[in-house]
VOBA-1610 file (N, C-alpha, C; in pm, whole numbers, padded with zeros to 5 digits, always signed):
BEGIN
Unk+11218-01427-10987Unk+11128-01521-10921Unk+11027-01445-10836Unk+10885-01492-10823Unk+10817-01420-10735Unk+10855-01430-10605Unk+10814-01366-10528Unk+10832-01307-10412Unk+10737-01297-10305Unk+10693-01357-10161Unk+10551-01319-10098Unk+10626-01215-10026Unk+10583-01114-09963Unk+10615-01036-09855Unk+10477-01004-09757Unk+10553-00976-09621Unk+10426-00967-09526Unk+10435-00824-09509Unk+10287-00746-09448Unk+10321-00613-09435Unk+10321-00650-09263Unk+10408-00588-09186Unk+10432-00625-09062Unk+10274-00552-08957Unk+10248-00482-09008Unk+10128-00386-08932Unk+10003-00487-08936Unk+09939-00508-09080Unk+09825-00545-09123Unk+09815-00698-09111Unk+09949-00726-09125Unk+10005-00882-09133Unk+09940-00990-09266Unk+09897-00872-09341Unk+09866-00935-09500Unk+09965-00974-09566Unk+09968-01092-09620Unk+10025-01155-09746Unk+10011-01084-09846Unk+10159-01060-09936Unk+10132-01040-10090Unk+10226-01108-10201Unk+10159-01115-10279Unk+10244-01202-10370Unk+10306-01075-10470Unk+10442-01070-10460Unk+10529-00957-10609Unk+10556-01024-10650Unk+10477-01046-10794Unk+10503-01089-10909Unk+10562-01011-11039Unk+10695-01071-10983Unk+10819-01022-11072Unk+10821-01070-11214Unk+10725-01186-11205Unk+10751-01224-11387Unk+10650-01216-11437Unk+10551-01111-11404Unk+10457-01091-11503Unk+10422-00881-11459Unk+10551-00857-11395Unk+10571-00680-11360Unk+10543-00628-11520Unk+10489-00524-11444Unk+10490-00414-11552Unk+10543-00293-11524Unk+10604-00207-11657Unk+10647-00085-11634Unk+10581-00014-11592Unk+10643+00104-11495Unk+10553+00164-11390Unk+10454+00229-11474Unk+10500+00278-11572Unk+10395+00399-11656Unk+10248+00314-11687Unk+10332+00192-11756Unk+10200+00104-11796Unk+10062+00126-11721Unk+10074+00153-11613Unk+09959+00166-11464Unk+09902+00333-11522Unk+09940+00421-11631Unk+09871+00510-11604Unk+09792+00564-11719Unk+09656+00595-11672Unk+09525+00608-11765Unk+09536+00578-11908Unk+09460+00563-11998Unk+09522+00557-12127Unk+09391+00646-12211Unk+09283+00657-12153Unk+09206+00789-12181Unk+09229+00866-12171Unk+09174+01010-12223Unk+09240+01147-12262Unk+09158+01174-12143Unk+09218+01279-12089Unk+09189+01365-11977Unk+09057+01442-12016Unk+09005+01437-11926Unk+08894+01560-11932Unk+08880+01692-11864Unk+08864+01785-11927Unk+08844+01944-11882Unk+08728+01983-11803Unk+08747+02017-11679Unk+08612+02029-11639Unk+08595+02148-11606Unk+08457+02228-11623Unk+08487+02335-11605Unk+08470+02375-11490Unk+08494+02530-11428Unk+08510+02577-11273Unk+08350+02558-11220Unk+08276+02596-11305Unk+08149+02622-11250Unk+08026+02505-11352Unk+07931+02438-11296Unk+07832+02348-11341Unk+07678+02397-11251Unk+07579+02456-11321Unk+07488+02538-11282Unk+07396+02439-11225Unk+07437+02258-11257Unk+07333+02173-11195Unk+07369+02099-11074Unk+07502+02173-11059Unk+07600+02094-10974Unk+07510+02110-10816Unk+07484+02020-10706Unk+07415+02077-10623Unk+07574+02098-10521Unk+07697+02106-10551Unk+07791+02130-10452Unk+07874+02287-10529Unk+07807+02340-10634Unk+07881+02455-10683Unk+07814+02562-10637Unk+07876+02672-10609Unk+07844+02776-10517Unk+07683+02815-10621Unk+07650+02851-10532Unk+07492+02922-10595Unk+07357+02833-10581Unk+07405+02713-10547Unk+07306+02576-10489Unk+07320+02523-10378Unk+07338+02604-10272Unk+07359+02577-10124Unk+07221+02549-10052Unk+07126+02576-10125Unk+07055+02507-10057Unk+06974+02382-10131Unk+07062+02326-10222Unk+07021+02181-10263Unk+07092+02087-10184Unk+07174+02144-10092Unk+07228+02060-09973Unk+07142+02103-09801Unk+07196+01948-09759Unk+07126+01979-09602Unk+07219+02128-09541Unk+07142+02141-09393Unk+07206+02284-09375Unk+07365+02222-09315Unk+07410+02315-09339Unk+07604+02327-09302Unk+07609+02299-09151Unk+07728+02227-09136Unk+07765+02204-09030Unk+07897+02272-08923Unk+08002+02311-09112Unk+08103+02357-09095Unk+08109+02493-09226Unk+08159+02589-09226Unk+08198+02695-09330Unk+08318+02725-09319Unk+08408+02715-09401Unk+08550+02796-09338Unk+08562+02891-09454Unk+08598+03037-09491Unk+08621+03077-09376Unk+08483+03083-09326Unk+08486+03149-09193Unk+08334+03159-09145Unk+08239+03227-09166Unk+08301+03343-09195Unk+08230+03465-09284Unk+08292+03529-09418Unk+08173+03527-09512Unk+08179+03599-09624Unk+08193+03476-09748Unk+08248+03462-09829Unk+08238+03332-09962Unk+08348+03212-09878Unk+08260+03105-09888Unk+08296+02997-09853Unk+08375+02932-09937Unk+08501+02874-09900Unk+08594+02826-09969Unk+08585+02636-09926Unk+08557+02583-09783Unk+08495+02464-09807Unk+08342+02455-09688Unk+08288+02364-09752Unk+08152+02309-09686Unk+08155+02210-09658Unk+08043+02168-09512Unk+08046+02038-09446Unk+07901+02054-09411Unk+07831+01929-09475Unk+07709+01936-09437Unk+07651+01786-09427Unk+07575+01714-09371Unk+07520+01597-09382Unk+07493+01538-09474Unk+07516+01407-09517Unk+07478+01392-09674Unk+07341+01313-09678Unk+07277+01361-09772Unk+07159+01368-09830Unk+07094+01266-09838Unk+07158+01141-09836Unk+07166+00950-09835Unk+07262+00909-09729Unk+07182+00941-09637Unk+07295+00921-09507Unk+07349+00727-09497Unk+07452+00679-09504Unk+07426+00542-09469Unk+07388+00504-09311Unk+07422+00592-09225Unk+07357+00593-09079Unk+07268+00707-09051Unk+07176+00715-08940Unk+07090+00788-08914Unk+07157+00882-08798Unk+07129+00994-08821Unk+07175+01117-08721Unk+07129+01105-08569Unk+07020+01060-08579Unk+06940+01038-08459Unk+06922+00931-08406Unk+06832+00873-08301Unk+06795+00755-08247Unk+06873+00665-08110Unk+06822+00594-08044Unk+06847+00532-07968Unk+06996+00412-08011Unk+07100+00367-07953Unk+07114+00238-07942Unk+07065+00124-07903Unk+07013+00000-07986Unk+06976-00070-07909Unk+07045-00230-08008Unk+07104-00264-07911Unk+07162-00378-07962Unk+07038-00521-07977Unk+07030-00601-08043Unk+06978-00722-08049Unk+07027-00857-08103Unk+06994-00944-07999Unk+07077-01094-08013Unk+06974-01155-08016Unk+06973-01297-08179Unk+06841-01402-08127Unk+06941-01476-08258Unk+06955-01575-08160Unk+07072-01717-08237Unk+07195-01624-08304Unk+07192-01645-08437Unk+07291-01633-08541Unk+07215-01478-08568Unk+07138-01400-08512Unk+07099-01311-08562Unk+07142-01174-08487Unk+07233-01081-08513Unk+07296-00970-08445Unk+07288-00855-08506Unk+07190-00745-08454Unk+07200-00622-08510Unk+07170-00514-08407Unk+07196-00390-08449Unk+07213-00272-08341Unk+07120-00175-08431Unk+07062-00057-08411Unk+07052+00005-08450Unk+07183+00107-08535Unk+07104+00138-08671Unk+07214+00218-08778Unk+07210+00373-08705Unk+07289+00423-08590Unk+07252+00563-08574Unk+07429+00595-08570Unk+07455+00699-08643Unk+07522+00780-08611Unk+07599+00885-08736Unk+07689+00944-08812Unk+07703+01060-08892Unk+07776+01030-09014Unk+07705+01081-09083Unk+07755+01093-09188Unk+07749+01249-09268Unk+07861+01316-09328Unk+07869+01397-09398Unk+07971+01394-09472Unk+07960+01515-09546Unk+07998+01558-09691Unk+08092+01677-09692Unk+08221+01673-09729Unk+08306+01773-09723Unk+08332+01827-09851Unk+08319+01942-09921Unk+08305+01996-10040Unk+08456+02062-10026Unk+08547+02021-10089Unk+08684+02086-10068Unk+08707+02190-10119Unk+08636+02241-10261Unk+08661+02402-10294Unk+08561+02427-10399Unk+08510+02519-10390Unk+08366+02588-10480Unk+08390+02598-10622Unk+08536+02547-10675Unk+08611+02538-10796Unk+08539+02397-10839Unk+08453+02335-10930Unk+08385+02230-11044Unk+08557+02165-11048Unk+08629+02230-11145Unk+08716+02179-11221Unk+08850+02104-11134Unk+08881+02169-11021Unk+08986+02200-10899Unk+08985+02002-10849Unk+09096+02011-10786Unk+09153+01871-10788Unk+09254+01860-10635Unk+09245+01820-10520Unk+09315+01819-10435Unk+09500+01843-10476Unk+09486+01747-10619Unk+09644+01730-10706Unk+09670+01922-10726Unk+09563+01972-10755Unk+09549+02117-10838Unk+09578+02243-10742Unk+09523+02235-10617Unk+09546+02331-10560Unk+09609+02341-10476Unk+09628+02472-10425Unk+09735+02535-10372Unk+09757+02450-10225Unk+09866+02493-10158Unk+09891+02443-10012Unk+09759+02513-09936Unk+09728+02581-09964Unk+09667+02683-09849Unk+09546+02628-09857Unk+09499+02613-09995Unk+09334+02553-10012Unk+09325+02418-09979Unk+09448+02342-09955Unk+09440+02222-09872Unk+09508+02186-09778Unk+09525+02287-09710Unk+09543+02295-09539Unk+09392+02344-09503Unk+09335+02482-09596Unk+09151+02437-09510Unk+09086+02339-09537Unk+09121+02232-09604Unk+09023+02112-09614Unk+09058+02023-09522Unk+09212+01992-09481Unk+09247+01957-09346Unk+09182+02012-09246Unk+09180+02093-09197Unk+09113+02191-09075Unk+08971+02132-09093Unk+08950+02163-09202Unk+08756+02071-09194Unk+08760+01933-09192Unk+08873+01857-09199Unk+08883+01738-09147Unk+08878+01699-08976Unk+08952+01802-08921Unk+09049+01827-08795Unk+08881+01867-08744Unk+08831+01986-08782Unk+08718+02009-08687Unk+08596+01916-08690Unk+08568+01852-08783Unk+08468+01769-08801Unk+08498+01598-08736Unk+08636+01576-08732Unk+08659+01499-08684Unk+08610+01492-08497Unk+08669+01588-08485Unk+08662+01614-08316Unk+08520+01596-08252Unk+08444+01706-08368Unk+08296+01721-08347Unk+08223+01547-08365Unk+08233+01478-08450Unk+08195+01347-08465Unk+08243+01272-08329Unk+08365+01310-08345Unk+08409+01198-08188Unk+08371+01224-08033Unk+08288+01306-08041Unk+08256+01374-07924Unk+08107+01382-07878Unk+08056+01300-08037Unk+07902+01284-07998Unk+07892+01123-07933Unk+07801+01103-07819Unk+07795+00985-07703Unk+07781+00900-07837Unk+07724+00855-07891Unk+07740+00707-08018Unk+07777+00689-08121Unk+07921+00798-08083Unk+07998+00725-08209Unk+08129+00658-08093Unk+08150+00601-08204Unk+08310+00467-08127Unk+08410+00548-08218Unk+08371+00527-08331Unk+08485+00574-08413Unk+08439+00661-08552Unk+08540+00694-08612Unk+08572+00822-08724Unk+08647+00765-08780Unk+08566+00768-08968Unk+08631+00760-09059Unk+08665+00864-09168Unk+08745+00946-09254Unk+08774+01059-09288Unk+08800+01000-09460Unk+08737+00979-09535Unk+08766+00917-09679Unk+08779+00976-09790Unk+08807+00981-09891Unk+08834+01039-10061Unk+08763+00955-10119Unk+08657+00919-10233Unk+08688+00861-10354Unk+08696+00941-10486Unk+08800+00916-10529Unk+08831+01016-10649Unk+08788+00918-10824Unk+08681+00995-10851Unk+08688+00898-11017Unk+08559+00765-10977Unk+08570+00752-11088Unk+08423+00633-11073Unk+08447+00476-11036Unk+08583+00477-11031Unk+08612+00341-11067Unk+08646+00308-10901Unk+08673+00464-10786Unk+08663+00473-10686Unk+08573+00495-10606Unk+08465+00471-10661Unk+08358+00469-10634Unk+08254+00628-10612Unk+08340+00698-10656Unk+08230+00870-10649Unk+08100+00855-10733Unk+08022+00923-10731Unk+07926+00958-10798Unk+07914+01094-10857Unk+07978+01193-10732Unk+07957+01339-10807Unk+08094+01385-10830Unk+08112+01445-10982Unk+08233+01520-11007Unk+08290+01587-10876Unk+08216+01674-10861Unk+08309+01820-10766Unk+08389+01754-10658Unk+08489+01810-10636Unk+08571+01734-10547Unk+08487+01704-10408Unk+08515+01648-10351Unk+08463+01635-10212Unk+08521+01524-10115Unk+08473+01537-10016Unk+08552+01391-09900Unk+08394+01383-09811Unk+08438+01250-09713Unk+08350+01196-09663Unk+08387+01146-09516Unk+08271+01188-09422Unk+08341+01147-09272Unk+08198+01043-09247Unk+08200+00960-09205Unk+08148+00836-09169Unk+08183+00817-08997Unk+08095+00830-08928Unk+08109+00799-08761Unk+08019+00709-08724Unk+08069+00559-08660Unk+07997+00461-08646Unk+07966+00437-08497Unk+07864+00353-08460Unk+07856+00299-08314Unk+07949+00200-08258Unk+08027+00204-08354Unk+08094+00077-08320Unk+08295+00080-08348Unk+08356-00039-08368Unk+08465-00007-08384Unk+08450-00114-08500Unk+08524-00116-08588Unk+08511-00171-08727Unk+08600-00279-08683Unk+08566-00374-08730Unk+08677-00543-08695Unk+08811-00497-08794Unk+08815-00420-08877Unk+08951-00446-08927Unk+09022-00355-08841Unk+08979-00232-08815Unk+09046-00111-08686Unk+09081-00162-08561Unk+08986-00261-08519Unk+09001-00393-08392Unk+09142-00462-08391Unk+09132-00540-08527Unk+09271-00646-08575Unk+09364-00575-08584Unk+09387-00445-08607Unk+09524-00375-08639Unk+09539-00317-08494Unk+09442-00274-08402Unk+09468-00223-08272Unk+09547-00357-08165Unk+09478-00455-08217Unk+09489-00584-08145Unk+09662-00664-08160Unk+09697-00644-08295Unk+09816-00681-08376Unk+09957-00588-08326Unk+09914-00478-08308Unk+10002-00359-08229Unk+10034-00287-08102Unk+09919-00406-08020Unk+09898-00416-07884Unk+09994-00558-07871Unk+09987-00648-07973Unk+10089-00737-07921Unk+10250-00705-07979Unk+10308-00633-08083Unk+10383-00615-08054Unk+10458-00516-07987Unk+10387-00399-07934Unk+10413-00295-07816Unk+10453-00407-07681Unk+10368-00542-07689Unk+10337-00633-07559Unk+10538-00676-07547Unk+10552-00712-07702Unk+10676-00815-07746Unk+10800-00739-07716Unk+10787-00581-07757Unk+10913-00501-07829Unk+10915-00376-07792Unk+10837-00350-07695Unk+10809-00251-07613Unk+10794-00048-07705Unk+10756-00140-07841Unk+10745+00021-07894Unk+10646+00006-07963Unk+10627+00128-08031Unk+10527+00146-08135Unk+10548+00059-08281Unk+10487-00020-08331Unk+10514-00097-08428Unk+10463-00042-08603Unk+10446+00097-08563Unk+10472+00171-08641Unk+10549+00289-08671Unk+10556+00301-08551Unk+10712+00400-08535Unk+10826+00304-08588Unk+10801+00196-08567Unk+10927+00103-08626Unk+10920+00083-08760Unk+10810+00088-08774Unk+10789+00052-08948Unk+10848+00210-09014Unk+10824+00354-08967Unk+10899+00432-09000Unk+10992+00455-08999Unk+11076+00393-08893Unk+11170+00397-08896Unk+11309+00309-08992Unk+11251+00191-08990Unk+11290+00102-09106Unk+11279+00138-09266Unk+11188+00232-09297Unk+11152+00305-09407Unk+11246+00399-09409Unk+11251+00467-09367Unk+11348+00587-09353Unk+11466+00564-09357Unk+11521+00457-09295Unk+11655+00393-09325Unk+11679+00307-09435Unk+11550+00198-09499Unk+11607+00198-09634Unk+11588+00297-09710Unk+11516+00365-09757Unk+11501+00513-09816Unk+11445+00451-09951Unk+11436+00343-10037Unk+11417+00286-10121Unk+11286+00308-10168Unk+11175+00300-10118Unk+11030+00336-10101Unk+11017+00450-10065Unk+11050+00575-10027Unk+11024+00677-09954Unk+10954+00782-10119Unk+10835+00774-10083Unk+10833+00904-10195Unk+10835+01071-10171Unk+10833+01095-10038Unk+10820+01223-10033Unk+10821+01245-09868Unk+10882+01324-09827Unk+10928+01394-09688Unk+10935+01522-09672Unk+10912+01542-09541Unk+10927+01687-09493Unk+10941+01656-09360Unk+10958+01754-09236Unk+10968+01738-09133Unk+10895+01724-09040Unk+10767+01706-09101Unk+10652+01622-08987Unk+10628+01492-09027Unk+10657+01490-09163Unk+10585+01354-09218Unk+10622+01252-09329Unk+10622+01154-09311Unk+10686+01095-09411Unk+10612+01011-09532Unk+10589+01006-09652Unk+10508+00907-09741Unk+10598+00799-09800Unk+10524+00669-09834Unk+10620+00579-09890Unk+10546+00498-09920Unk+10610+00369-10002Unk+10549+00269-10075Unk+10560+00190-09980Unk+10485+00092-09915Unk+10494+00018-09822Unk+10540-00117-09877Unk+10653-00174-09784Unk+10737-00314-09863Unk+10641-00386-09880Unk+10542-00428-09840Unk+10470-00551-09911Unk+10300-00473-10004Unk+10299-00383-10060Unk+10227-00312-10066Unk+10132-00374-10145Unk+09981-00398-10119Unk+09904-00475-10202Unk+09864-00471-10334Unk+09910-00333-10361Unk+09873-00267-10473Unk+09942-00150-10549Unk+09968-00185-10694Unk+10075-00063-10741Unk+10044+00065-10721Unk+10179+00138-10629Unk+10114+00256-10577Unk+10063+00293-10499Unk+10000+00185-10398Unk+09972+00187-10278Unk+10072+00266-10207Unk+10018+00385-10104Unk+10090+00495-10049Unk+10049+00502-09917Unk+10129+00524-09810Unk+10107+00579-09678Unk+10154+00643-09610Unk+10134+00785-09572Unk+10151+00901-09534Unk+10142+00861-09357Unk+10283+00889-09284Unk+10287+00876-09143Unk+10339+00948-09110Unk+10325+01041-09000Unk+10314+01149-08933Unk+10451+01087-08848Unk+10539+01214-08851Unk+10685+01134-08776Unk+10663+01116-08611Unk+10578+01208-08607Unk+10539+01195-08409Unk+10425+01166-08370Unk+10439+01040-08292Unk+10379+00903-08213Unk+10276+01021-08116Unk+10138+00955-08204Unk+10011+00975-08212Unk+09876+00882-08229Unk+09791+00853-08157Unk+09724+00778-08187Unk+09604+00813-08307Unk+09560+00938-08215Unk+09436+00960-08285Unk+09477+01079-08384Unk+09416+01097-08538Unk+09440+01231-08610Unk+09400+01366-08536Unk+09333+01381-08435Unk+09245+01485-08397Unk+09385+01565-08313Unk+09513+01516-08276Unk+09640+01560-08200Unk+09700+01631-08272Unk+09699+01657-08403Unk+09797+01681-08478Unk+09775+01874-08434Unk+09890+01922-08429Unk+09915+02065-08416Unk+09897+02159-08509Unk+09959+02255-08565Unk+09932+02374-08664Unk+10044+02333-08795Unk+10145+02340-08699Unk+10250+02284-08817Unk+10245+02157-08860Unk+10219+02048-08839Unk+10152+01963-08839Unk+10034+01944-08975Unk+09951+02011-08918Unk+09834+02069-09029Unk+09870+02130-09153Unk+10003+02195-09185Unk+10070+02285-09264Unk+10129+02175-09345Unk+10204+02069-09249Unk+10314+01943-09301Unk+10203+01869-09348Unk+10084+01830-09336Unk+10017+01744-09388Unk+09918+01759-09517Unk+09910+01889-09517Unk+09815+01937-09606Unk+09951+01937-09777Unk+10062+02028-09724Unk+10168+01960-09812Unk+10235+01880-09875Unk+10192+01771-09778Unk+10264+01641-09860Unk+10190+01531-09920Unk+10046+01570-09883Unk+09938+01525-09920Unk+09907+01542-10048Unk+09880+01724-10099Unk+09878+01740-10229Unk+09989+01741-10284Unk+10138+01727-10251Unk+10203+01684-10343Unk+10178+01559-10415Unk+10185+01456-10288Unk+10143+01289-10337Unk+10085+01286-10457Unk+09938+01368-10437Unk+09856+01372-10540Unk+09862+01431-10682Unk+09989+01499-10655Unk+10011+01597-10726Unk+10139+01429-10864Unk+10172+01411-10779Unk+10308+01278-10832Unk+10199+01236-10898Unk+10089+01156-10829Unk+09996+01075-10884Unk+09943+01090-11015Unk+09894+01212-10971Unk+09776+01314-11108Unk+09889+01303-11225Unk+10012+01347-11238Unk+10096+01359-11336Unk+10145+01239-11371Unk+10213+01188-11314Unk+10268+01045-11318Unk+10202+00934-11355Unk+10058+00950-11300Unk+09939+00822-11421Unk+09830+00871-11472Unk+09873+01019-11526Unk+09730+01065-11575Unk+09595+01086-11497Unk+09643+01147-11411Unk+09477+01141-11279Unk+09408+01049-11248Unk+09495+00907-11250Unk+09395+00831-11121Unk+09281+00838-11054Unk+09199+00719-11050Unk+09102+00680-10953Unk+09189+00672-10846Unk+09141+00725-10771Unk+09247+00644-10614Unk+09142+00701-10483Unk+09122+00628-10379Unk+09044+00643-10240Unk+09169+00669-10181Unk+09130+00767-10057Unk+09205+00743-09975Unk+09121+00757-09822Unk+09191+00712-09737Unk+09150+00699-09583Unk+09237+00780-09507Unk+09200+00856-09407Unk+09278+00859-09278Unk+09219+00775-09166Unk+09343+00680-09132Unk+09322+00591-09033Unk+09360+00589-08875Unk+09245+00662-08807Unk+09272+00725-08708Unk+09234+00590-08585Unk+09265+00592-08453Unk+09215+00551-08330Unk+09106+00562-08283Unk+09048+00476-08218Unk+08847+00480-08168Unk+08866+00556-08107Unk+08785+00639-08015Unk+08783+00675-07889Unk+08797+00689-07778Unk+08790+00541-07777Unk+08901+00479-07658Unk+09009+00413-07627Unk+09048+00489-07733Unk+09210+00418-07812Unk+09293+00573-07841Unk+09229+00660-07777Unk+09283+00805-07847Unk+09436+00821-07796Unk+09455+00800-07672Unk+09570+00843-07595Unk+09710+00713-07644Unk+09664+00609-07697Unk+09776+00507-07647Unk+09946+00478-07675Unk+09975+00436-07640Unk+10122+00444-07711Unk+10170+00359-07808Unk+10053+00209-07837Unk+10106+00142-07937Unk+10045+00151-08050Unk+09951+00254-08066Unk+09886+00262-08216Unk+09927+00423-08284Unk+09902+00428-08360Unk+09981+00533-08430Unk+09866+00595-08578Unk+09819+00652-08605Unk+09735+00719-08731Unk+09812+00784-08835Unk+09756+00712-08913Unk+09812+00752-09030Unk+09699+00744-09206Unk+09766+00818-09269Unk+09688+00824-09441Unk+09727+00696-09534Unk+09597+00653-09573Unk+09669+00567-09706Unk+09606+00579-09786Unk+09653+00600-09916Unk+09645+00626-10051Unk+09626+00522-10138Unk+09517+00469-10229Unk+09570+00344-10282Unk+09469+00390-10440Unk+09573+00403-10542Unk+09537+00467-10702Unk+09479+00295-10729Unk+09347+00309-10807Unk+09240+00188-10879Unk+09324+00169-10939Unk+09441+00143-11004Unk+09518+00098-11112Unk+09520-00106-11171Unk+09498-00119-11062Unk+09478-00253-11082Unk+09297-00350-11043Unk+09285-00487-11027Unk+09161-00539-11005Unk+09168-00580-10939Unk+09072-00617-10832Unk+09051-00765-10771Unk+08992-00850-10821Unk+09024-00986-10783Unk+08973-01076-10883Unk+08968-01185-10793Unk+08922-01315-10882Unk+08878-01428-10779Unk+08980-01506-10701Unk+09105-01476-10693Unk+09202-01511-10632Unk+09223-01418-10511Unk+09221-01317-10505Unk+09197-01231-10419Unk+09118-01230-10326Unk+08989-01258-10400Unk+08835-01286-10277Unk+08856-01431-10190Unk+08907-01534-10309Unk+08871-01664-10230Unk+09035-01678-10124Unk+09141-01673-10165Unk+09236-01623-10067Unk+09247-01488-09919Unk+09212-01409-09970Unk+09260-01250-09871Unk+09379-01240-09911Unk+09483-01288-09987Unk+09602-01297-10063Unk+09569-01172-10178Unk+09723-01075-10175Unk+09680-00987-10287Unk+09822-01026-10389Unk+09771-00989-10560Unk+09914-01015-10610Unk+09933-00862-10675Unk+10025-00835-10678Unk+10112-00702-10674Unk+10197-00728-10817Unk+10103-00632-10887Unk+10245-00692-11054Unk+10383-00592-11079Unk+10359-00480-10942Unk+10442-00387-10978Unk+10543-00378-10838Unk+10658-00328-10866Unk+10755-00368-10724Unk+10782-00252-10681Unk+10699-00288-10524Unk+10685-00150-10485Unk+10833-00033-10491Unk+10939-00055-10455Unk+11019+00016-10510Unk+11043+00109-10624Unk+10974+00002-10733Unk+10986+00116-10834Unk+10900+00145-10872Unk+10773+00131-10800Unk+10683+00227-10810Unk+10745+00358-10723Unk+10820+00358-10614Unk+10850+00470-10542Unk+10934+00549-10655Unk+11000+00458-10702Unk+11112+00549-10770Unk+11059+00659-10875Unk+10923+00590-10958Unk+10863+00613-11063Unk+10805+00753-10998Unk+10746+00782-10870Unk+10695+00836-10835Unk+10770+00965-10772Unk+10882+00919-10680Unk+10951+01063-10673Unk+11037+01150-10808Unk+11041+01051-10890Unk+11058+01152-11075Unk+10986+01213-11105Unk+10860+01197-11052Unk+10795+01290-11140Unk+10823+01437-11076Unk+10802+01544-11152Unk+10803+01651-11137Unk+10666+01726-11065Unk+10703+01808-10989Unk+10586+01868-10880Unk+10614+01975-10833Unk+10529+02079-10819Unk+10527+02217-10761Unk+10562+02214-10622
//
């Protein structure tokens, strides 16, 4: 029989629909993979066209061949510069678009895949997360930092070469609001973190858990909107990503490309976005919000039930999507 479940954080409805599930595999690509090669001479993010990009913001290492780049992107959706100026007339509300956007080039490798490489080459793409983050949150008009993936077209990329995306707004986004707001009341109710609880309840059924280590934990979330839907939580109560330590950075960069690594193998390399969902600014220190990664593979649609509800239906149970997922085999 179907099933609704609530996710306790987001407080979204989902419908698991048990009588129209599919086998986990069913969810993965059914096109042949493509070979890409290391190097593309038109590529403007492959080494040797550095200056078909704006100038760098970040290089790591710092000297000698650059292994990742951070530079402004080229179609900024906000402007680097300019004044704030808010304006109200009736039903009519707008601010000025000022604040950052850039472009994180994760490795000078065309072909290379967050799933593909090593721990080390994605612990420095963390670090260019970690420093770019800080740097964004520290300029007077931004509120908040967003840190994104889209992998594949159907996730909305445009350019092959791997890359990520930091987005810093004037503002605080209404859905970052509702989840700050939702976890301020039950810190109000239950006197803890209501995501430390949600880890902790995870961890004790173990049922969803796809992958652990000792900073961090990933799992299928019980009401998860979407097959495969993943979220990576850091075991120590943190608001903002910008806290996280060395080991930390080591634990995250690890369990990250494993995930991806389950993913890439397990459905044939996925479309999938992902977010790190960090605290505003003035939300950095608190004790009832908590930051964390979520992962969510295009495997499925939205459709007009979805839009005209906010109701999602889920054909796969998140469980065994976990299960499907810690089988697979991974370096």
């Amino acid at each position: 029989m179907p099933e609704l479940r609530q996710n306790i954080i987001t407080r979204h409805w989902v419908i698991i629909a048990t009588e129209r599930a599919r086998r986990p595999d069913d969810f993965s690509r059914k096109e042949q993979r493509a070979s890409l090669p290391s190097h593309v001479p038109t590529c403007p993010f492959c080494p040797g066209n550095e200056e078909k990009t704006p100038a760098e913001t970040l290089r790591l290492p710092g000297q000698g061949t650059w292994r990742v780049r951070v530079f402004p992107n080229r179609f900024p959706a906000l402007a680097p510069t300019g004044a704030i100026v808010r304006t109200h007339a009736g039903i009519k509300r707008s601010m000025t678009g000022v604040g950052i956007h850039e472009v994180i080039v994760e490795t000078p490798d065309h072909g290379q895949t967050l799933a593909t490489m090593s721990n080390e080459e994605v612990e420095r793409v963390v670090e260019a997360y970690l420093q770019r983050h800080g740097a964004a949150l520290s300029a007077p008009a931004v509120e908040h930092v967003t840190i994104f993936k889209n992998h594949g077209a159907a996730a909305g990329t445009s350019l092959e070469h791997p890359h990520s995306q930091l987005i810093a707004t004037p503002i605080i986004p209404s859905e970052v609001r509702e989840r700050l707001e939702g976890a301020l009341q039950f810190y109000d109710d239950n006197g803890r973190c209501i995501f430390c609880f949600t880890l902790e309840q995870e961890a004790l059924d173990g049922v969803r858990v796809v992958e652990e280590n000792p900073h961090f934990i990933a799992f299928v979330p019980y009401a998860a909107l979407s097959p495969y839907h993943l979220w990576i939580f850091p075991k120590r109560h943190c608001a903002s990503f910008g806290c996280i330590g060395e080991a930390e950075k080591s634990a995250l960069a690890q369990i990250l490309r494993r995930l991806l690594a389950r993913l890439d193998r397990g459905l044939n390399n996925p479309n999938y976005n992902f977010v790190i969902r960090s605290a505003p600014k003035e939300s950095e220190a608190v004790r009832y919000y908590h930051w964390y990664v979520a992962v969510v593979p295009r495997v499925s649609q939205t459709a007009g039930f979805e839009l005209g509800s906010g109701m999602f239906i889920n054909a796969a149970l998140p469980e065994e999507s976990a299960r499907f997922l810690r089988e697979v085999k991974v370096d």
